[in-house]
C-alpha positions in Angstrom: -14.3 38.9 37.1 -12.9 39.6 33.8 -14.9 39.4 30.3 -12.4 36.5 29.1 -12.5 34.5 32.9 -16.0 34.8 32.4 -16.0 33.6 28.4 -13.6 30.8 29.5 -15.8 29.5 32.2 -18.4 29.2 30.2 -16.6 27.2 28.0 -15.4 24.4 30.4 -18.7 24.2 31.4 -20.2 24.1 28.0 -17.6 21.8 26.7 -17.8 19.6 29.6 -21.4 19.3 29.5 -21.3 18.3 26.2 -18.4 16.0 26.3 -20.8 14.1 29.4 -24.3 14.4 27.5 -22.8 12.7 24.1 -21.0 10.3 26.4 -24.4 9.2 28.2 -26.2 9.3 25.1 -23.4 6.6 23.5 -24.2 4.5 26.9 -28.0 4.2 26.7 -27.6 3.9 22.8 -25.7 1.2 23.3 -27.6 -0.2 26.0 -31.3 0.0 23.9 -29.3 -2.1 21.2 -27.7 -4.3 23.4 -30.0 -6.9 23.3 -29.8 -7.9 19.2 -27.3 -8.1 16.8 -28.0 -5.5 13.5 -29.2 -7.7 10.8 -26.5 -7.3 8.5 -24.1 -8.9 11.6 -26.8 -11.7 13.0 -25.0 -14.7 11.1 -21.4 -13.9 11.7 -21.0 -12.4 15.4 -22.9 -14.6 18.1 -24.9 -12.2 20.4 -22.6 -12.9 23.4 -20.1 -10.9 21.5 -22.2 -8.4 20.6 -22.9 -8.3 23.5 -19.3 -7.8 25.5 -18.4 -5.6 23.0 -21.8 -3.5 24.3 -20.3 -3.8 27.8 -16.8 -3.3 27.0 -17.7 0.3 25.0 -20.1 1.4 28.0 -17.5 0.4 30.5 -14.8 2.4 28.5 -17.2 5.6 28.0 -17.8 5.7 31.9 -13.9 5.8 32.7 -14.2 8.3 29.8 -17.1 10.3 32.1 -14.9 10.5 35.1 -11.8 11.4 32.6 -13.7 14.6 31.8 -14.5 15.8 34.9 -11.2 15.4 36.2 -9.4 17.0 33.5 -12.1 20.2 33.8 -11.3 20.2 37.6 -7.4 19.9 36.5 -7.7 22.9 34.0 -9.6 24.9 36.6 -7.2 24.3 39.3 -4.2 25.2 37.1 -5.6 28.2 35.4 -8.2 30.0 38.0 -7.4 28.2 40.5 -3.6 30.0 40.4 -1.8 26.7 40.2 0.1 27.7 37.1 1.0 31.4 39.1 2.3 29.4 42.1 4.4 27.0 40.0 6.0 30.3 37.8 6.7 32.0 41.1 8.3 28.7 42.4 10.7 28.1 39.5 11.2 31.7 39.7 12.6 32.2 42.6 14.6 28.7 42.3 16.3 29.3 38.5 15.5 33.0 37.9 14.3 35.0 34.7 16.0 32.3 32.0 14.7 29.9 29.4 15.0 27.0 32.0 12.5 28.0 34.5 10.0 28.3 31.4 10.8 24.9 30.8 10.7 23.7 34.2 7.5 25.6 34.9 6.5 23.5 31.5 7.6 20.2 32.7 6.1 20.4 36.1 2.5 21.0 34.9 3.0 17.9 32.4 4.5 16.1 35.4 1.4 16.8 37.6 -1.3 16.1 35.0 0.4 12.9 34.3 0.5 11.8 38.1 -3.4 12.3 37.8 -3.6 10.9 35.0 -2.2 7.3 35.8 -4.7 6.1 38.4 -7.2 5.8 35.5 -5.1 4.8 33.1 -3.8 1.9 35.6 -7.5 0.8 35.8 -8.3 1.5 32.4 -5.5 -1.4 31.7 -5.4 -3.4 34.7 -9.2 -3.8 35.1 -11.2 -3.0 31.9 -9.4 -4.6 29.5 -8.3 -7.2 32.0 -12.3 -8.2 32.8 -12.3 -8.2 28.8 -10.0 -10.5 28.2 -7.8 -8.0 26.4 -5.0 -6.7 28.7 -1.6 -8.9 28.5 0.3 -6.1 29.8 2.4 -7.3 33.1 2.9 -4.2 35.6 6.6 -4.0 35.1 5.7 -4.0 31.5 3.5 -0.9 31.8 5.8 1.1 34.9 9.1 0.2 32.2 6.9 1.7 29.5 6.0 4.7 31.7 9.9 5.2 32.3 10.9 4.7 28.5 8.4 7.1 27.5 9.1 9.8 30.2 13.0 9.9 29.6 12.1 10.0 25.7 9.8 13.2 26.4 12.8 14.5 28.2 15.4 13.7 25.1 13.3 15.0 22.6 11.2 17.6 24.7 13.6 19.5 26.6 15.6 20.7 23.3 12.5 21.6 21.5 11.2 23.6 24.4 14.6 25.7 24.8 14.5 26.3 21.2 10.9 27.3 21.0 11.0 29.6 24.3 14.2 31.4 22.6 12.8 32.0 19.1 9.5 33.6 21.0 11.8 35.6 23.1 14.6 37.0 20.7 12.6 36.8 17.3 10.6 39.9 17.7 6.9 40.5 16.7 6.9 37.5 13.8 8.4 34.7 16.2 5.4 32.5 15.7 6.5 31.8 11.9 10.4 30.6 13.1 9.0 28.4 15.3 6.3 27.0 13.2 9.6 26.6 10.9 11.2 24.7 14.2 8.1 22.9 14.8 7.9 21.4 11.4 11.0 19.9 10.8 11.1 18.6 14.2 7.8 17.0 13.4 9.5 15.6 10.2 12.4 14.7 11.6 10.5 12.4 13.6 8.1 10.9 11.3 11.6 9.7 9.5 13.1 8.3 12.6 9.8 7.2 14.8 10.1 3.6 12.8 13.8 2.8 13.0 15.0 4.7 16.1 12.0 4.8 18.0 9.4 2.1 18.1 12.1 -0.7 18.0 12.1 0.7 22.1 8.9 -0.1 22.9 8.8 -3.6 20.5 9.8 -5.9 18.7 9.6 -5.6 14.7 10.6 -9.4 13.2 10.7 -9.0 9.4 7.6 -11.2 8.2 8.5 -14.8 7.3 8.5 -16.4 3.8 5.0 -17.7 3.2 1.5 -17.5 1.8 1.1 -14.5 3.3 4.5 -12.7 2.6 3.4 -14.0 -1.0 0.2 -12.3 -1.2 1.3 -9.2 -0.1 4.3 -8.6 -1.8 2.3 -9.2 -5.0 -0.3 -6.6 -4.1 2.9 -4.4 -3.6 3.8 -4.6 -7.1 0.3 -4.9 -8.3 -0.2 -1.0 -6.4 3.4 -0.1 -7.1 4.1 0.4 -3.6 7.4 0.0 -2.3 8.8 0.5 1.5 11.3 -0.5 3.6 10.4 -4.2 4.6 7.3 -6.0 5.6 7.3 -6.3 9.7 5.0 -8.5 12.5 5.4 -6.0 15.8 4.6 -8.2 19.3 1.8 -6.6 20.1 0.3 -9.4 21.8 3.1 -8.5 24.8 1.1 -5.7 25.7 -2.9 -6.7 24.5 -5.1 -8.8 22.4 -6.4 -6.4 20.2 -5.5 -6.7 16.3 -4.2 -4.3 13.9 -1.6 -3.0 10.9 -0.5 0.3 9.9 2.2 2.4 7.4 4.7 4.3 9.6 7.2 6.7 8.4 7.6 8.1 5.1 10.2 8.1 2.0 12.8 5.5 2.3 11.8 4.9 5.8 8.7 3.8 5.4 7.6 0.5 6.5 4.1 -1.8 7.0 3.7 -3.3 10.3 1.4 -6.1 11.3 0.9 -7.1 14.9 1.0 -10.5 15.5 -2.4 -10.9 16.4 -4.0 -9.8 13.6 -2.0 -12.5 11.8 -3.4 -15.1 14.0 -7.4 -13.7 13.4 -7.7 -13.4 9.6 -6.9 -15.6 6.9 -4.3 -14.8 3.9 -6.7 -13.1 1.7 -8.2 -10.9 4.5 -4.6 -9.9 5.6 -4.6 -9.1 1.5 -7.8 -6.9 1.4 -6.9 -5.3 4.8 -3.1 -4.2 3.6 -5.2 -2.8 0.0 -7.1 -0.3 2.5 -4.1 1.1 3.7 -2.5 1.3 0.5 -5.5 3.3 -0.7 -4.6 5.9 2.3 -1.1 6.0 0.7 -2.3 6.1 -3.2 -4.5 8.9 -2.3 -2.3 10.9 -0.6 -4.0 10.7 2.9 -0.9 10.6 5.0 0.3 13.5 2.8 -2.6 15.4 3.3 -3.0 15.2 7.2 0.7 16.3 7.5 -0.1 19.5 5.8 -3.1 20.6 7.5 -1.4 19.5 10.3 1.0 22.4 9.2 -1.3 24.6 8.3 -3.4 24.1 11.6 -0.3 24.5 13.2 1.0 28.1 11.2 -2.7 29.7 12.2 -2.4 28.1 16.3 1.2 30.2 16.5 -0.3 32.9 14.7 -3.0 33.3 17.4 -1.1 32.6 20.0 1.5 35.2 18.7 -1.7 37.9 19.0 -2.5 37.2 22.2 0.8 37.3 24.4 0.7 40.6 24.0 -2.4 41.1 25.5 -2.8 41.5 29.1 -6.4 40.2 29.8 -5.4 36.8 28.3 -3.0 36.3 31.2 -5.1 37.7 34.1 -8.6 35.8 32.6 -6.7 32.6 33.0 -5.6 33.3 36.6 -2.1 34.3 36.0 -0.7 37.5 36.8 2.5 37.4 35.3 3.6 37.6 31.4 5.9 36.0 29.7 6.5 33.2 26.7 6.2 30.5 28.7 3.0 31.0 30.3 1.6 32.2 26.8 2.7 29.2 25.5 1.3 26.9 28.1 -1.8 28.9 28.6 -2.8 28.4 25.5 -2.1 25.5 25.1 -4.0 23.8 27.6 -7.0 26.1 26.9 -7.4 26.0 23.3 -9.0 22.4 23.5 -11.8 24.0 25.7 -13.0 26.6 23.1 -12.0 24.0 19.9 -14.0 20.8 21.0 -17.2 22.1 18.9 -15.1 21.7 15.8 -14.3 18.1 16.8 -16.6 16.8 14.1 -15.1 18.4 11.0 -12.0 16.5 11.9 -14.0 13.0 12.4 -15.6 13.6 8.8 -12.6 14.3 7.0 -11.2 11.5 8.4 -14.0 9.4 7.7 -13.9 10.6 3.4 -10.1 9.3 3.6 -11.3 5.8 4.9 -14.6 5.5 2.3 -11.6 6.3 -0.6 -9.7 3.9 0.8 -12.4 1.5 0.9 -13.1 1.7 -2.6 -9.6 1.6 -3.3 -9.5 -2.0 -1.6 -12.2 -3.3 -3.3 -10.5 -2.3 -6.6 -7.4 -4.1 -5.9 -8.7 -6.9 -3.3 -12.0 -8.6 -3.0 -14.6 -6.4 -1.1 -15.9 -9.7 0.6 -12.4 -10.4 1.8 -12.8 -7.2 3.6 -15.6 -6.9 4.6 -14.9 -10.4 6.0 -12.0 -9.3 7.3 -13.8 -5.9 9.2 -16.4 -8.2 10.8 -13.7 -10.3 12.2 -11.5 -7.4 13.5 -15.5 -6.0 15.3 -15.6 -9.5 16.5 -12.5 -10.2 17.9 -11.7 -6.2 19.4 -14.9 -6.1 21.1 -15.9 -3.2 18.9 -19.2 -2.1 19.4 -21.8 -2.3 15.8 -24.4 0.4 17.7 -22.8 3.1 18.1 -24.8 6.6 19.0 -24.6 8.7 16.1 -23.9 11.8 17.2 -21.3 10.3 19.4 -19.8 9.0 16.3 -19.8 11.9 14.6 -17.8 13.5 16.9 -15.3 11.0 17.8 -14.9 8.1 15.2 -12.1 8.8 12.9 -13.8 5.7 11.1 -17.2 5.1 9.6 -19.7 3.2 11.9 -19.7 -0.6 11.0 -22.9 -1.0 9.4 -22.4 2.1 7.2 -18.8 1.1 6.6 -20.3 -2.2 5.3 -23.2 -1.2 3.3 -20.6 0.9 1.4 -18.4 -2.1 0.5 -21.1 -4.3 -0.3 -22.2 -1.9 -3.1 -18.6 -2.0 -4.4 -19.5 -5.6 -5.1 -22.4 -4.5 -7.6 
């Protein structure tokens, strides 16, 4: 056994272990807390909806248990385990040395983790958040879903692959920084079409109607200086229950989208103070922010990865005893995440300092009660859980935990 298999098993394991210990640590957190709602929630969620939002989390984090174990097994199998070697050789001998059996040996590993994949996510849907009360997702909603968004991986994958695979072949020693070039524009390219071109096939975007509400906004619009491409309600109550808004796309494209439930849980001047948080994200530059390090993160990943294809022992430590671009590319690609997860955190806390500025920035603009209200009502009504383990959080919460997130707001009020 090689120095890297042995570095890289130890990493699964690690990785895994950890992933399981902070997900049974969330459970019995949850669990201890279960029986009482935190003080600063006891007179606006009952403790019936404390606690299904308790067993709703737990049930979640135990789907989320077996999830890790399968996809450790799944990475073992592949790399180790010589499934990724039996699937080169296959393609090999069907399309030859070319560009398409990389892609094909690409597409069939994606393929077979996402046949895995679906038995939980089926149950994840069709049972959690059916026994919640959440799932309004019909099955020949979810298996036309699954179609759209296979042949749309296809339309937009395939291309990028071929262009990638060729760049790393024919591009010499600096390949890496033409297809971070590639990589970026396609990634932009996107962004401006995901709202127009792309969404509109999963739902349906119905510009807002005249009204209180429409009122309210468009004033905070002005009042911010914000301007986008309409005001939309999405029909996201055809797929679940839960509530929310969001900016998507950017420049002229742009556009705020409200799903239909949330319009139906808060009141006008909650749909206000929620709408002023996300145009804190956009005064402060947020989205702007993530898309560069996203660049950035991505210029030093295909640097790395540039480094090692070239190196023998990083093909034979993960099982495979061929070379080529492909096989760098997916190798690394499916174990980077193993040997990354301990730097999880860094990315919840920078994410957490964007939604404390754009906290502030709401209570600036909107009432801080009105969102706070709003918050509580979103916990409420989305089966969020108020108890969450801290150290669980700190890993995976891309938002502060509610009763931080509140005390914050409330001291904007002083």
């Amino acid at each position: 056994m090689s120095t890297f298999t042995s570095i890289f098993i130890a990493a699964i394991v690690l990785t895994t272990m950890l992933r399981l210990w902070l997900s049974w640590r969330h459970i019995r957190h949850i669990g201890q807390h279960r029986g009482q709602v935190p003080d600063a929630f006891a007179s606006q969620i009952p403790l019936a909806d404390h606690q299904k939002a308790a067993d709703y989390t737990q049930a979640k984090t135990r789907l989320g248990m077996i999830s890790t174990l399968i996809d450790a097994g799944v990475l073992l199998v592949f790399t180790l385990g010589g499934g990724i070697e039996a699937l080169h050789q296959f393609w090999l001998a069907e399309l030859g040395q070319t560009l398409w059996q990389g892609i094909a040996m690409l597409l069939s590993v994606s393929f077979i983790s996402s046949l895995i994949g679906w038995p939980l996510s089926m149950y994840a849907t069709f049972v959690i958040e059916a026994r919640f009360g959440f799932n309004r997702t019909t099955l020949a909603t979810y298996i036309t879903d699954l179609i759209k968004q296979s042949l749309l991986g296809l339309a937009l994958g395939i291309p990028l692959l071929y262009a990638v695979l060729w760049l790393m072949g024919k591009m010499g020693d600096h390949w890496w920084l033409y297809v971070w070039v590639v990589w970026t524009a396609f990634q932009l390219v996107l962004l401006a079409v995901y709202p127009t071109w792309i969404a509109p096939l999963f739902n349906k975007f119905s510009p807002l109607e005249e009204g209180p509400i429409k009122a309210r906004i468009e004033a905070l619009l002005t009042k911010c200086g914000f301007t986008s491409n309409g005001l939309f309600m999405m029909d996201g109550s055809k797929r679940s229950a839960h509530g929310n808004a969001y900016f998507t796309g950017f420049g002229k494209s742009k556009r705020i989208v409200f799903f239909d439930t949330l319009l139906t849980q808060l009141e006008p001047a909650e749909i206000e103070a929620v709408l002023a948080h996300e145009l804190g994200h956009f005064k402060h530059r947020h989205i702007i922010k993530r898309i560069v390090w996203s660049f950035f993160s991505s210029l030093a990943m295909f640097y790395v990865l540039g480094v090692l294809m070239q190196q023998p022992w990083f093909y034979q430590g993960l099982g495979v005893a061929s070379q080529g671009t492909a096989l760098a590319l997916l190798l690394f690609f499916i174990a980077a995440p193993v040997f990354l997860f301990p730097l999880t955190p860094l990315g919840s806390l920078y994410s957490r300092k964007h939604e404390f500025e754009a906290d502030r920035y709401a209570a600036a603009q909107a009432d801080a009660k009105d969102l706070i209200s709003a918050l509580v009502k979103m916990y409420r009504d989305n089966a969020s859980t108020l108890t969450p383990d801290p150290l669980h959080s700190t890993f995976y919460d891309s938002h502060p935990p509610a009763s931080i997130r509140i005390a914050h707001l409330q001291a904007q009020q002083i």
